[in-house]
C-alpha positions in Angstrom: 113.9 112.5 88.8 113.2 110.2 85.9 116.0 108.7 84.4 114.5 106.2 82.6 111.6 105.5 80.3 110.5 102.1 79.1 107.7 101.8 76.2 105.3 98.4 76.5 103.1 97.1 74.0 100.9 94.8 76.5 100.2 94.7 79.7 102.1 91.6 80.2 105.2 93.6 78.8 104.2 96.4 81.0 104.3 94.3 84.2 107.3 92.2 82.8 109.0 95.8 82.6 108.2 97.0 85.9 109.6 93.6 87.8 112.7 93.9 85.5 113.5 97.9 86.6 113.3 97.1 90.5 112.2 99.7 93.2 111.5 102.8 92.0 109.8 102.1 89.1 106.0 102.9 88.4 103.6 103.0 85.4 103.2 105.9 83.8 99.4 106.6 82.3 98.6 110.0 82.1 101.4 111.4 84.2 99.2 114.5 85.9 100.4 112.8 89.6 104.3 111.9 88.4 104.8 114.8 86.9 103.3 117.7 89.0 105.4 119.4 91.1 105.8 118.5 94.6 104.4 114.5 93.6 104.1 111.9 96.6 105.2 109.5 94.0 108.4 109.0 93.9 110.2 107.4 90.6 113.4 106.8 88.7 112.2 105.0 86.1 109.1 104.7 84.6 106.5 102.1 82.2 104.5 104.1 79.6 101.0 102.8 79.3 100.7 104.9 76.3 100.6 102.1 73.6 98.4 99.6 75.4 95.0 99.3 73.7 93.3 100.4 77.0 91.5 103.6 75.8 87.6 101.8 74.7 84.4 102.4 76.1 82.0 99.7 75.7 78.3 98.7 76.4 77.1 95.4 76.1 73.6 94.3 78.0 73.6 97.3 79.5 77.0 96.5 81.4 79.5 99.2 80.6 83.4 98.6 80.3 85.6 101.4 80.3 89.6 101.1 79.6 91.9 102.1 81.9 93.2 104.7 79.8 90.5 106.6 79.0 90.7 109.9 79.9 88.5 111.9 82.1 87.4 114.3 79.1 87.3 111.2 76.8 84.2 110.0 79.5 82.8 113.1 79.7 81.9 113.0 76.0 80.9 109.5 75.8 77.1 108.9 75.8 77.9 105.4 77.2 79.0 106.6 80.6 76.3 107.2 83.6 75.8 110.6 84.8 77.0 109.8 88.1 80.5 108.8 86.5 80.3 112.2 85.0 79.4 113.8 88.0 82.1 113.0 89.9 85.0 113.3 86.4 83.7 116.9 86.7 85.0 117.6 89.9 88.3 117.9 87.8 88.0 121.7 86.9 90.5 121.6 84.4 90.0 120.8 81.0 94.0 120.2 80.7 94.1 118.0 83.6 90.9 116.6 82.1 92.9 116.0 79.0 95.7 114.2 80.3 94.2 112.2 83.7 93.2 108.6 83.1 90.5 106.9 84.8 92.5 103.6 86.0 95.6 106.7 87.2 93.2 108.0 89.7 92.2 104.9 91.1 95.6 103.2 91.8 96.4 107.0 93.6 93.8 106.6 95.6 94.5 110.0 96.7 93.0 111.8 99.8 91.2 114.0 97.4 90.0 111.6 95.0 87.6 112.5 92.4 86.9 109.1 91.3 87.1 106.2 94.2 84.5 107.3 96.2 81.9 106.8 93.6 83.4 103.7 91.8 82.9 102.3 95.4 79.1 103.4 95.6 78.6 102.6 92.2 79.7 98.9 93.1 82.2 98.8 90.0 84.3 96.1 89.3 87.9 96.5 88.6 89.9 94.0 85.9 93.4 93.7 86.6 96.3 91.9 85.2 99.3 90.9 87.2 102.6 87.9 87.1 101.9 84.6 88.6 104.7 83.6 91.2 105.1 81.0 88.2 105.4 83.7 85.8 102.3 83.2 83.7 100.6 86.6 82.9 96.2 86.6 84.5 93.6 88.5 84.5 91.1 88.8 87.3 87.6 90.8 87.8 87.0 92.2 91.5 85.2 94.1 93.1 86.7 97.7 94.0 85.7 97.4 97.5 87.9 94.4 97.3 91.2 96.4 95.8 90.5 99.2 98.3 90.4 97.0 101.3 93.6 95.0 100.3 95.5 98.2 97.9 99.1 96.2 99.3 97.8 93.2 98.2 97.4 95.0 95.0 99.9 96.8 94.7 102.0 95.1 91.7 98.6 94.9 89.3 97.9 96.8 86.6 94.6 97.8 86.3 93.2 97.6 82.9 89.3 98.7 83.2 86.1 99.3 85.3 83.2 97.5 84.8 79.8 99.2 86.2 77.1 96.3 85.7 74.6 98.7 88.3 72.6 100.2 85.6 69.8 101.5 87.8 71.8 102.2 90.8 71.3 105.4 92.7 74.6 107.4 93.4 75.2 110.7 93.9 77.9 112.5 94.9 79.5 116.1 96.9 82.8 117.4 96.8 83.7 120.1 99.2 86.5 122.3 98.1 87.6 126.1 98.6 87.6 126.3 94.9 86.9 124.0 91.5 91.0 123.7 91.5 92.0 123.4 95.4 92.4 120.1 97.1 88.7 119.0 98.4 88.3 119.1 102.0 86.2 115.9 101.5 84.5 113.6 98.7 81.6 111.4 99.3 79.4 109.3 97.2 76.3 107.3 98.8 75.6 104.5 96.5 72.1 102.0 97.0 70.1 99.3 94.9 66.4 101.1 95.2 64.5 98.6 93.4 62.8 97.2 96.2 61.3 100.4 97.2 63.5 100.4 100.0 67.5 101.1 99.9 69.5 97.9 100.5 72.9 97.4 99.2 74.3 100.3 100.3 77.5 101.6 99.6 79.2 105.0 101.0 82.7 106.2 100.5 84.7 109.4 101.8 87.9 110.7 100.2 88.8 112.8 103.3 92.3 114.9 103.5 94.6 114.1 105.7 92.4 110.8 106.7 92.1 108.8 103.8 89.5 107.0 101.3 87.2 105.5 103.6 83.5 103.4 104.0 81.4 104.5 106.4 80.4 100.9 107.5 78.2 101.7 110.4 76.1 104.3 108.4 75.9 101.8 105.4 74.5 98.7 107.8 72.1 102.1 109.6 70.8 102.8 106.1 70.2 98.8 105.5 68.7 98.0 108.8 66.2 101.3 108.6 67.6 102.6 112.1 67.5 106.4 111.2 64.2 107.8 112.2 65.6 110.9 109.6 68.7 111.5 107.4 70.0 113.9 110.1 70.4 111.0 112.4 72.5 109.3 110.0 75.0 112.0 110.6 75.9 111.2 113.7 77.2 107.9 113.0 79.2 109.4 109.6 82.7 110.2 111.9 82.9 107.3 113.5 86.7 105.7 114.1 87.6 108.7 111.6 91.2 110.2 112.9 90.4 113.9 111.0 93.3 116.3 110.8 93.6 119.9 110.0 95.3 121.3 107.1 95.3 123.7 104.1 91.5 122.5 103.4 90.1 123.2 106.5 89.9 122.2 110.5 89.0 118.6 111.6 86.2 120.2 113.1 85.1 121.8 110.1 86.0 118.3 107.9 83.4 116.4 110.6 80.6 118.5 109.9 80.9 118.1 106.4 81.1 114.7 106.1 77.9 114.6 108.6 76.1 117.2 106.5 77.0 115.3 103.3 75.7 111.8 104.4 72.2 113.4 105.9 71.9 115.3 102.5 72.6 112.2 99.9 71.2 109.7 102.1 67.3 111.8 101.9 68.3 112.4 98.1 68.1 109.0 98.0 64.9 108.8 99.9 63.6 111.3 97.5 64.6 109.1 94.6 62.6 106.3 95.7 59.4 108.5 96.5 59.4 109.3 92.7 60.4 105.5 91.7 63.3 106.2 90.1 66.9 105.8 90.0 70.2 108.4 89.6 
């Protein structure tokens, strides 16, 4: 239950706030998470984002900046964002939801069922976050997602302000496997690779699986790289690997594993495809 709720004009207020308050305090941005019944999070008081200028979407030599506030429909509309962004901010079915969920909110949920991670890690984004010095001087930083995702507890007391995606030309795609547009997704992945060597390198894939996690497939990603799949299908084979699946309300740990196999094969000869036509997602 909320008991408290604390306004900030600046993300150095904002963190200032959240140090002052003590444990049980979060940052409020959209508030689809904190406020839906039956919430992981778990809050007394809260720090509105609401008045932070946070909420642009840039483009400057073809480098695109979007504001941590932005909402998913607010992206949708933009003619700045890439499809693939779009792809996966559609795996939201509701408009409302749409409406109210911020881009930088999904990411530091880093839910199970993400819509967004997975594809802000094959996409190679950036993330800029601001945070309190042990001296108490307010900094910025720019990192790479795979970096926040890797180390989310060293992370844990930023605020993250934006995403930068600096891949123009980088293929990603995306599938999201759920009962229905509104249910939980069994699993999200994204398969993400630099193709303009005619060859995929660089390659970044990503799982949001329920019950397991957001994940890289590392030993698929360094297959892909070192051209050791004869076909996509063989791909899938590696996909589970070190994966603890469970089964829940979105399906069997059986059935989870065969999608995620299924998934990788699939994007992995979209990307293929891609490069046969000499082109880019």
């Amino acid at each position: 239950m909320i008991t408290e709720f604390i306004r900030a004009t600046s993300p150095q207020e904002s963190l200032e706030a959240i140090q002052k308050a003590g444990d049980g305090t979060v940052f409020l941005a959209g508030g689809t998470e904190i406020q839906r019944l039956g919430s992981a999070v778990a809050c007394t008081k809260v720090v509105s984002l609401t008045q932070l200028q946070l909420s642009t979407i840039e483009e400057k030599d073809e480098i695109v900046s979007i504001g941590a506030l932005v909402t998913f429909q607010e992206a949708l509309e933009s003619d700045l964002v890439p499809e693939y962004i779009k792809e996966a901010l559609r795996y939201c079915g509701s408009r409302t939801r749409r409406n109210m969920a911020t881009i930088g909110g999904n990411i530091a949920l880093a839910r199970d069922d993400s819509y967004l991670f997975p594809t802000l890690i094959a996409a190679k984004a950036r993330l800029i976050l601001g945070d309190i010095a042990n001296d108490g001087k307010y900094t910025e930083e720019n990192i790479p997602i795979r970096e926040y995702h890797s180390f989310r507890e060293h992370f844990a007391g930023s605020l993250i302000l934006g995403i930068v995606l600096n891949k123009p030309n980088r293929f990603v795609a995306s599938r999201r496997y759920a009962r229905t547009v509104q249910s939980p997704a069994a699993v999200t992945i994204s398969f993400g690779a630099d193709t303009s060597s005619g060859s995929p390198h660089d390659i970044r894939i990503c799982a949001a699986i329920k019950g397991s996690g957001v994940v890289r497939l590392l030993a698929v990603e360094n297959g892909v790289l070192n051209g050791q799949y004869h076909a996509p299908e063989d791909a899938a084979t590696q996909a589970a690997l070190d994966i603890a699946f469970v089964d829940d309300i979105t399906g069997s740990a059986a059935y989870k594993k065969y999608l995620l196999g299924t998934a990788v094969s699939e994007l992995y000869r979209a990307c293929l495809e891609t490069l046969s036509v000499g082109g880019a997602v």
